[in-house]
N, C-alpha and C positions, 0 to 999 in steps of 0.2 A: 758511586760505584768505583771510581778513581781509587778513592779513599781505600776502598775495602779490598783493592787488589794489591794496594801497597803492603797492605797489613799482613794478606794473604802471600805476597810474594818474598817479606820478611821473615816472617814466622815458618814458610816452609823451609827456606834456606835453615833459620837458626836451630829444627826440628832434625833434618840434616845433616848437621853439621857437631851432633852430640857423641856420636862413636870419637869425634876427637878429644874430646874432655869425657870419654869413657868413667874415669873412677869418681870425678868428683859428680859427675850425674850418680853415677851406680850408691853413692856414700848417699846422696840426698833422698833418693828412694828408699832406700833402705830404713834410712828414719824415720821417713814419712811412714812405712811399711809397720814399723815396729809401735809408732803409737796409736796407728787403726786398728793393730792387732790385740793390742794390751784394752784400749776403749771397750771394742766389737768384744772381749772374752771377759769382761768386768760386766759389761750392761748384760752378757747374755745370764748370767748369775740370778739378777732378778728377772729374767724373762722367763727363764727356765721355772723359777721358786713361782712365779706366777701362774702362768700355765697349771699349774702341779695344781696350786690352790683351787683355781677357777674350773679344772676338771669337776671338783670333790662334789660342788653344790648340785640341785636342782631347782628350780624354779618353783614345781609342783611339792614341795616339801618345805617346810619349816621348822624352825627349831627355836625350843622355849628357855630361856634362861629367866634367873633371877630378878627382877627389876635393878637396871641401877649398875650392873655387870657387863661387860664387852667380851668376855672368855668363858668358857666352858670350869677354870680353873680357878676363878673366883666365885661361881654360880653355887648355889646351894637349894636344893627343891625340897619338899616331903614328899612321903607317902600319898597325904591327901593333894598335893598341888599335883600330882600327875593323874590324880582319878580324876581331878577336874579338867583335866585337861585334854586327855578320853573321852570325855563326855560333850566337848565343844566340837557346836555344829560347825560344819564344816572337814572334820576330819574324814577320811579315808574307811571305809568297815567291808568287814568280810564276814563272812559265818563264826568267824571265830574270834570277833571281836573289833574292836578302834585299831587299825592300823598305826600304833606310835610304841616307841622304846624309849622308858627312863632307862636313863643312862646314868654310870658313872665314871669317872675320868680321873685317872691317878697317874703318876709320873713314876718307872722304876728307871734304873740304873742298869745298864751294859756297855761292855766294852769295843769300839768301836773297833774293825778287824783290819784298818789301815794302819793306827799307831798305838790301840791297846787301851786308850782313855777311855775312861769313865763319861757316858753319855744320856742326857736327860732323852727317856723314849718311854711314849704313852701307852698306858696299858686301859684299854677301856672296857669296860663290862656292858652287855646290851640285852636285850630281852629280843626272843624270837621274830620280833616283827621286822627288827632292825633290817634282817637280809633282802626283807621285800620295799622298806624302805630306800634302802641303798642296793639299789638293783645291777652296779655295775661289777659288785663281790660275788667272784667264784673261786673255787676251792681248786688250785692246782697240781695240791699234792698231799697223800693221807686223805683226814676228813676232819667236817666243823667239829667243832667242843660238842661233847652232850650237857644238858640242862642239869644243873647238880653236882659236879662234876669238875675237878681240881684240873680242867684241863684248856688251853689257849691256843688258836692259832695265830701264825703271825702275816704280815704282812711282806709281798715279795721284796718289798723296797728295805723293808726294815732286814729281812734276814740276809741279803745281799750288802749291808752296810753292817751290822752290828754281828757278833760273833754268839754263840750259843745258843741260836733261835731254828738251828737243824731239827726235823721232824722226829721224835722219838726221845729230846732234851728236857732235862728235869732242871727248872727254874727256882729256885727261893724269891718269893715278891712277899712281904707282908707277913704272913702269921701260915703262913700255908706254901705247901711245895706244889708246882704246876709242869706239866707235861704239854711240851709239843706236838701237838696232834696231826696240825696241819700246816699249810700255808697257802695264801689267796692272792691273789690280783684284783684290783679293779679300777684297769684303763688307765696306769699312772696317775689314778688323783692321791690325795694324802691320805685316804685309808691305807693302802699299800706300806706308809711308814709309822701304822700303829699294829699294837697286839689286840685281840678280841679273844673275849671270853664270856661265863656266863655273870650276868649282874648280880646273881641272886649268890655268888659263889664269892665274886668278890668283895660284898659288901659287910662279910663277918671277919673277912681277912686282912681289911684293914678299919676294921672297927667304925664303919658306918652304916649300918643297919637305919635302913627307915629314911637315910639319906641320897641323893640324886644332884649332881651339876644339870644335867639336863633332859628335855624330852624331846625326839625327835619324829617327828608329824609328816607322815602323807595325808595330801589334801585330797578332796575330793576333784580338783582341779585345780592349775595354776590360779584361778581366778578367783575362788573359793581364800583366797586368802586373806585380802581384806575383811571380810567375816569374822571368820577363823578370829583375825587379830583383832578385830573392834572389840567382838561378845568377850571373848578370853582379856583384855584389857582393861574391862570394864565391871569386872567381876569382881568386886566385894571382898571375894572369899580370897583372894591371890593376887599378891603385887609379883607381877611378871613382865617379862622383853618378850617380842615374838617380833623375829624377824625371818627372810626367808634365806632359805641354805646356800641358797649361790651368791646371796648378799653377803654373809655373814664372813662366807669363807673368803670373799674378794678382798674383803675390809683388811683378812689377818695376813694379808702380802704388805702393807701399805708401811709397818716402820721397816721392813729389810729393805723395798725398795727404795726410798729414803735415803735410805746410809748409801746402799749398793751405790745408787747413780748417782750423790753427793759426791761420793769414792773415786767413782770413774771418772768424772767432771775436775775433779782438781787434779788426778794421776796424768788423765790426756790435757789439760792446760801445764803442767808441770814438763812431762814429754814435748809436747806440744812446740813450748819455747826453742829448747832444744832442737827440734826437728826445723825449726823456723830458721833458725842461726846457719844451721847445714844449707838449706835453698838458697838462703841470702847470698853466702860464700858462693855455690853453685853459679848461680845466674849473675853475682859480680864477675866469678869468673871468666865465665862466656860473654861477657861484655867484653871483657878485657880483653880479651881474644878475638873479637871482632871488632876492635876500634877503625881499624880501616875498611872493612865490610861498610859497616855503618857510614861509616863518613863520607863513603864513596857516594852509597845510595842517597842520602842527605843533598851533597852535591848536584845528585839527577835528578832532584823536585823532590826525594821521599820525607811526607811531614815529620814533624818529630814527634805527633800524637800515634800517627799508624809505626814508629818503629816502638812506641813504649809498648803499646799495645801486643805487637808482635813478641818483645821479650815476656811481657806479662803472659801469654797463649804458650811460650814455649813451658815456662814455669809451670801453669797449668797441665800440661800433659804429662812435663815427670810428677807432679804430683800427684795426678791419677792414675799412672800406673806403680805408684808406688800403695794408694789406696787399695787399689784392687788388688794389688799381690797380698797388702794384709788383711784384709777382710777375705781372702781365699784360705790363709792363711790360721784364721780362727775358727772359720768353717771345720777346717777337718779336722784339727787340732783340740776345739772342743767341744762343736759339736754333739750332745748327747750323753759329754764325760759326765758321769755322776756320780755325784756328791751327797752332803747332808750339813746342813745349817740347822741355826737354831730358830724357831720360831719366838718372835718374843713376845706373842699375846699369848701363848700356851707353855712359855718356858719348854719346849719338848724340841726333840733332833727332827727336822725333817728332811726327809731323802728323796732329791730331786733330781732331772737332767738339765743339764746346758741348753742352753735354744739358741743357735744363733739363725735370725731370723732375716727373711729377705728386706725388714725396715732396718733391723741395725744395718747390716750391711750398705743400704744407703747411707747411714747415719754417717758411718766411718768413709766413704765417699767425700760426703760433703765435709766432711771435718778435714779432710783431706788437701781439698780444692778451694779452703778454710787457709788452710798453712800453705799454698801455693800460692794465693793469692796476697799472701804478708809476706814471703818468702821472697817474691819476683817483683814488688811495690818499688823498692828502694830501687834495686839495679834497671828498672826499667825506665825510671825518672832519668837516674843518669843516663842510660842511652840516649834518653830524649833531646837531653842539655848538651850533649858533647859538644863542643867547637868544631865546628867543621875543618876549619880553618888549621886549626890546632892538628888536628888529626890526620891532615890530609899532610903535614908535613914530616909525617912518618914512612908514607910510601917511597 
């Protein structure tokens, strides 16, 4: 208890006594500030493209690719691999047939409407069932495509990042001119950042007649899906993938975030340094400034473990208020900003928000109180060491 009152009557003093070394406190915070900021607004990047991802799936749905393939954009099906595929127990049926959409999946070109470039954005064709498979698609403005019919709606995310995708716009894709009819939402997943039309439309206008990347399957239940996948796997007639939609889509987060948090991880170790070197400074300072503080209390029993301690606990608090200024600081900052990166399992633009999330925010915290505690290591040792002796003959 001795102990811990030392430490505690140290530490409030040197806590205290920071309005006097005002700017080189205010400098150390600041940098600490700036590389929580720069971390917390790099990792929200891929929390944000995550998010986005992990929206799109369902559980209760699956989706068929090619055997052998990881993307929609490598996948290749026929005619006959989706009638088989309709026909496996386990799928989804209504009066009006197997609840599933061959699909197809092409990349065109638009110009992004913040600098004008040219950007890879998916144009997918789908068959009527699609809407009730992806039940979180509704039409915000105008109306869907009709069946037959040279016409596309686009996604809210896509027409809010990419230029020409206004309701009533005449497109060139392929072999054929296409008309904006509409535009949809659905709950920020990554449909939002694709175009939809009819499959039967697009399949002569870019000359794949009779061909399908992929089918996508409502199950008769989440449960229903091992089924679904053994019989359809096992079938003779069709080497095929079947995996399920929230899987599939979780997987195509995994090389951005990769890079992203490789990215972040060496930018805040880079900063990081830096910010280290400003605390060092800081809290040698404040030693230096309290050589006879110190020495006096040394003198009156105080150990030299509770006064290290104390400088290390002052270090600590400007480093968390310099955490939390910057983790507030990315919060509002970017928060929600949206953007559009490239997907690299689909080569395609996808348009997402920023997430800064209440775990990064601790992240940047502790990364924080990370760099406080390297920052205040050295100067605190020297407190510990001072000569008493030495010191007290300064008074």
């Amino acid at each position: 208890m001795r102990w811990l009152s030392q430490v505690w009557t140290v530490a409030e003093m040197g806590v205290r006594s920071i309005p006097q070394r005002l700017a080189w406190t205010v400098s150390a915070a600041i940098g600490i500030a700036l590389v929580v900021m720069v971390m917390v607004s790099i990792l929200s990047i891929a929390t944000g493209f995550r998010a986005t991802l992990e929206k799109t799936g369902s559980p209760a749905n699956a989706i068929v690719l090619r055997s052998g393939t990881d993307s929609e954009l490598s996948s290749n099906l026929t005619l006959e691999d989706t009638k088989i595929v309709a026909d496996t127990p386990g799928v989804a049926r209504t009066p009006d047939g197997a609840t599933v959409s061959a699909e197809v999946f092409v990349i065109v070109d638009l110009p992004q409407r913040a600098t004008g470039t040219e950007a890879n954005v998916p144009l997918r064709g789908v068959q009527p069932a699609a809407f009730e498979i992806r039940q979180r698609i509704r039409i915000v403005e105008g109306r869907s495509f009709e069946p037959g019919r040279n016409e596309l709606i686009a996604g809210a995310a896509a027409a809010q990042e990419f230029a020409g995708l206004e309701v009533g716009s005449v497109l060139d894709f392929g072999e054929a001119d296409w008309t904006v009819v509409g535009r949809f939402e659905a709950d920020g997943s990554l449909s939002e950042s694709e175009l939809w039309c009819d499959v039967n439309v697009l399949q002569p206008a870019y000359r794949r007649e009779g061909q399908f990347q992929s089918v996508y399957v409502k199950l008769d239940s989440p449960g229903a899906f091992d089924e679904f996948k053994d019989t359809l796997t096992s079938d003779q007639r069709v080497s095929v993938r079947v995996v399920r939609e929230d899987e599939y889509y979780a997987t195509q987060s995994e090389v951005l975030d990769t890079i992203v948090v490789s990215l972040g991880t060496i930018v805040t170790i880079l900063m990081g340094i830096g910010a280290v070197f400003g605390a060092v400074n800081t809290m040698y300072s404040a030693v230096a400034s309290r050589t006879r503080e110190i020495a006096t209390m040394r003198a009156l029993g105080f150990g030299g473990s509770a006064v290290a301690i104390a400088v290390l606990i002052e270090s600590l608090v400007i480093a968390l208020v310099g955490g939390l200024a910057g983790g507030v600081a990315a919060y509002f900052a970017f928060n929600g900003y949206r953007a559009a990166t490239l997907n690299w399992q689909s080569f395609s633009q996808v348009a997402f928000a920023f997430r800064v999330t209440p775990w990064l925010m601790f992240l940047g915290i502790v990364a924080s109180l990370v760099m406080g505690v390297l920052g205040g290591v050295f100067p605190a040792v020297r407190a510990a060491r001072t000569p008493v002796a030495a010191a007290l003959r300064e008074l």
